[in-house]
C-alpha positions in Angstrom: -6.9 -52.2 -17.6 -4.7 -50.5 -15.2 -4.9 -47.4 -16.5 -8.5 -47.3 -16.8 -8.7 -48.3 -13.1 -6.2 -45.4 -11.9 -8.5 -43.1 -13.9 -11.3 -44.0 -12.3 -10.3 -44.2 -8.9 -8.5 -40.5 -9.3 -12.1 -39.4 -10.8 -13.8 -40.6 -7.4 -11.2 -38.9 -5.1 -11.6 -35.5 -6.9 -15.5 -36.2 -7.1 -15.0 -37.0 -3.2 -12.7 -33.4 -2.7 -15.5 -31.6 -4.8 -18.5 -32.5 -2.3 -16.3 -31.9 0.5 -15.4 -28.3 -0.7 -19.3 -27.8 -1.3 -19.9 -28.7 2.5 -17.2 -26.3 4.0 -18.3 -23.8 2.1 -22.0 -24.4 2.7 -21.1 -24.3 7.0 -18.9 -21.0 6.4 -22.3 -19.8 4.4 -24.5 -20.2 7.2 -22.0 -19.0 9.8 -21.3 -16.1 8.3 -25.4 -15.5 8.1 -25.7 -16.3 11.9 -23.1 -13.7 12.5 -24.9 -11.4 10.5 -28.4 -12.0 11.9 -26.8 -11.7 15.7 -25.1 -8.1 14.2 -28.3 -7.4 13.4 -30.2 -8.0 16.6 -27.9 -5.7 18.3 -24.9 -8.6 19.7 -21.7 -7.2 21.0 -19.8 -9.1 22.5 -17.1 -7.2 23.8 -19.5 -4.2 24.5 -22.0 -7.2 26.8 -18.5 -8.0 28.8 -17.3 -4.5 29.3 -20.6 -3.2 30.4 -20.9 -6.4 32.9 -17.2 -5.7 34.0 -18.3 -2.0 34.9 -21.3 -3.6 37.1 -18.8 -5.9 38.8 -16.9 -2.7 39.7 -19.4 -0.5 40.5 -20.5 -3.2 43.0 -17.2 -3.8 44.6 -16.6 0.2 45.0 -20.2 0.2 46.8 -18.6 -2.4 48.6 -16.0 -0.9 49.9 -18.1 2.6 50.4 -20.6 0.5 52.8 -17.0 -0.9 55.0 -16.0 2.7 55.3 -19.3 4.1 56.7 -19.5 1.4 59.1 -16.3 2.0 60.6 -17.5 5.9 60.9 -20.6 4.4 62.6 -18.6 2.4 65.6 -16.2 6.0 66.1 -19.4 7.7 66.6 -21.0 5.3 68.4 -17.9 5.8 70.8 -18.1 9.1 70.7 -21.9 9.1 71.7 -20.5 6.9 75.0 -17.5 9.0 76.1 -19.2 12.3 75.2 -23.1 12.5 76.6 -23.3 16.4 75.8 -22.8 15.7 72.3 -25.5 12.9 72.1 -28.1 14.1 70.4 -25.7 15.6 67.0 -23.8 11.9 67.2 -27.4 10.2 66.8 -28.4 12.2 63.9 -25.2 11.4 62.4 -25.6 7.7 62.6 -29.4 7.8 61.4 -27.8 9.5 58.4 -25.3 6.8 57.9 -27.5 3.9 58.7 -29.7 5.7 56.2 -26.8 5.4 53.7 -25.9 2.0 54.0 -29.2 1.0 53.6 -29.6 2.7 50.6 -26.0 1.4 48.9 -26.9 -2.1 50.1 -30.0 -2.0 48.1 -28.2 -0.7 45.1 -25.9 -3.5 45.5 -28.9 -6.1 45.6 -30.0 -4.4 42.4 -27.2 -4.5 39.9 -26.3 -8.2 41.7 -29.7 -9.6 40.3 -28.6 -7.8 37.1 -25.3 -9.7 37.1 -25.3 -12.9 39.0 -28.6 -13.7 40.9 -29.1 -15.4 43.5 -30.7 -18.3 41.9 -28.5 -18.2 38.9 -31.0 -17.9 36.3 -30.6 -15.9 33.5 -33.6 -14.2 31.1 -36.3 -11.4 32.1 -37.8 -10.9 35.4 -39.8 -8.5 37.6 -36.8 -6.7 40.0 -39.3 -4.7 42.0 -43.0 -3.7 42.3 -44.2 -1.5 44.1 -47.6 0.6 45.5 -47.7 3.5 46.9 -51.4 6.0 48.4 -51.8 9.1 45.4 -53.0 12.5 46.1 -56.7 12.0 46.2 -58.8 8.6 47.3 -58.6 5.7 45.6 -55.5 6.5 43.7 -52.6 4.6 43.5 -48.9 4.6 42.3 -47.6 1.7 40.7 -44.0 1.5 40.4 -42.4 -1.7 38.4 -39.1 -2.8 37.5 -37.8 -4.9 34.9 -34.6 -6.1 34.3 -32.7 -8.9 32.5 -30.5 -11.2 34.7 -27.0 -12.4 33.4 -27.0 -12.2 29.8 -27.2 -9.0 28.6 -25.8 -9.6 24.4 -29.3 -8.6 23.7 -31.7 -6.2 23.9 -35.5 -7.6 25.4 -38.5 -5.8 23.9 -42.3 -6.7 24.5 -45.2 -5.5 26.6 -46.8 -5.6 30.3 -50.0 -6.8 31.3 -51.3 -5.8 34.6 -54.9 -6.5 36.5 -56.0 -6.3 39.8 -57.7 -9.0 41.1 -60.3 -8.7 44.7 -63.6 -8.2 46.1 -66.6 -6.1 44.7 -70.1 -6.6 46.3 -69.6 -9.5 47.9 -68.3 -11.3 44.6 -64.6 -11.8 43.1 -63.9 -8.7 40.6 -60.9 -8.9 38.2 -59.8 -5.5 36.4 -58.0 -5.1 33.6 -55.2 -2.4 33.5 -56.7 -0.7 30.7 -59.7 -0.3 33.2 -57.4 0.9 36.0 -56.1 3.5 34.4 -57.1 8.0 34.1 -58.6 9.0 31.2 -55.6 10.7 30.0 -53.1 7.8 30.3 -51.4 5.8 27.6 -52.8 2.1 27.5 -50.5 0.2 25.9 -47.6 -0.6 28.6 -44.4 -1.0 26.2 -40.7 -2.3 26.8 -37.1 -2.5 25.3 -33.9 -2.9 27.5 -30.9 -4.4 28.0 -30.1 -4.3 31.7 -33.4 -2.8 33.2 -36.2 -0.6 33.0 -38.6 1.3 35.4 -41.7 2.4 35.0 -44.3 4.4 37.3 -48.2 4.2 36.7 -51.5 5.6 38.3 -53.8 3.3 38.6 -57.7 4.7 40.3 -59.8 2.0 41.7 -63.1 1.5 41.5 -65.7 2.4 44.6 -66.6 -0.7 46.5 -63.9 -2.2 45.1 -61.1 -4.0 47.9 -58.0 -5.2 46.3 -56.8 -8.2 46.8 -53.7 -9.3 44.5 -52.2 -7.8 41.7 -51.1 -9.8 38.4 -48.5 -9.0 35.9 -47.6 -10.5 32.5 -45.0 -9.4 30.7 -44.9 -10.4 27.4 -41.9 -10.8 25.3 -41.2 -10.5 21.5 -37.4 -11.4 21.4 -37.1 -14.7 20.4 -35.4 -17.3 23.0 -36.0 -15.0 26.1 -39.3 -16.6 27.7 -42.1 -14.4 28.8 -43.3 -14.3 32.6 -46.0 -14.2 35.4 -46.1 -13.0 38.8 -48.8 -12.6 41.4 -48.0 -10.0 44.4 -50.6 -9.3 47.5 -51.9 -6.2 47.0 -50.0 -3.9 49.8 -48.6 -0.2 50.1 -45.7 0.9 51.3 -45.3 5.0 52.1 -43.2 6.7 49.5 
C-alpha cells in the first residue's frame, strides 16, 4: 500500500515537472518570436541609443558654440564704444553673429524636440510648417516637417493629408490638397523616418478664393505610434 502510494505521488511530481517544462518553453517560444518580429520591424537598440547620444552631443557642442559667439559679441560691442571710426564694420560684425546665434539656437530647438520635448511626449508630430509667396500670383510654398519625439527604436511610415480651409463668394470653401496642387505634381504625400523628415510643396489657389486656416492629417501605418491633427492660421512668412 505504501509502495503503490510513493508511485503515485512520484508520478504526479514528474506529471507536475512535465507541464512546467511545457510552460517555460512555451514563454521562451513567444519571446524569441517578439524578438524576431521587433528585428524585423527595424529595432536596434544599441544603434536607437548611439544615435540619441550623438543628438545629445551635437546639442551641447551648439551649446557651447552659441557661449563663444556671445562673448565675441560683448568685445565688439566694446569695441564699437571705445572706437567710433570703426562703427559701422563692428555693426556688421555683430548682425552677423546675432544672425548666427539665431540660427544655432533654432537648431538646438530642433534636435531638442527630437530628443526630449518640452512637454515630454513621445510619438509623431508636426515640428514645423511653413508658407511662403511663389514666383507668380496665387502660388504658394508649403514647407512641413515631421519628426518623431523621444523614441526613435523605430522607423514611422504613413501619409499626409493637407486642405485649406476659407472664404469663396461669400460662403465657407474647403480644398482638398489634391485640388491645391500643379498639374504636374505628385498627389499622394508619402512618409518613412526615424528622427524627421521635410518636405516642400506648391500649392496654387483658386481665384476668389481667401484662405483662412490650413489642416493637416498625417496618417500613420506603424502600429502603436498614433496618427495626428493640426489646424494652423493660414499666414506667410518671407523666405
Amino acid at each position: 500500500m505504501a509502495a503503490n502510494y510513493h508511485l503515485q505521488t512520484h508520478g504526479a511530481g514528474r506529471t507536475w515537472l512535465f507541464r512546467l517544462g511545457l510552460v517555460v518553453l512555451a514563454l521562451v517560444v513567444v519571446y524569441l518570436v517578439f524578438e524576431y518580429g521587433r528585428i524585423s520591424a527595424g529595432y536596434d537598440v544599441v544603434d536607437a541609443a548611439n544615435e540619441r547620444a550623438a543628438f545629445a552631443e551635437h546639442i551641447a557642442s551648439l551649446d557651447d558654440e552659441i557661449a563663444e559667439l556671445k562673448q565675441e559679441i560683448a568685445v565688439l560691442e566694446t569695441h564699437r564704444e571705445i572706437d567710433r571710426e570703426a562703427y559701422k564694420e563692428v555693426e556688421g560684425s555683430l548682425i552677423s553673429l546675432e544672425a548666427k546665434i539665431q540660427e544655432q539656437q533654432d537648431a538646438i530647438a530642433f534636435y531638442r524636440g527630437i530628443v526630449s520635448p518640452a512637454d515630454g511626449k513621445p510619438g509623431l508630430r508636426v515640428q514645423d510648417l511653413k508658407l511662403t509667396r511663389g514666383g507668380e500670383e496665387r502660388h504658394f510654398n508649403l514647407r512641413l516637417v515631421l519628426v518623431q519625439a523621444m523614441k526613435h527604436d523605430r522607423k514611422v511610415s504613413g501619409d499626409v493629408t493637407v486642405s485649406v480651409e476659407g472664404s469663396e463668394g461669400g460662403t465657407l470653401k474647403t480644398y482638398a490638397l489634391t485640388e491645391l496642387l500643379p498639374d504636374d505634381a505628385e498627389s499622394d504625400w508619402p512618409f518613412s523616418f526615424r528622427y524627421f523628415q521635410d518636405f516642400d510643396r506648391q500649392l496654387v489657389l483658386p481665384d476668389g478664393f481667401t484662405p483662412e486656416r490650413i489642416h493637416v492629417e498625417v496618417r500613420s501605418r506603424t502600429r502603436s505610434i498614433s496618427s495626428i491633427e493640426e489646424s494652423y492660421a493660414w499666414a506667410t512668412s518671407q523666405g
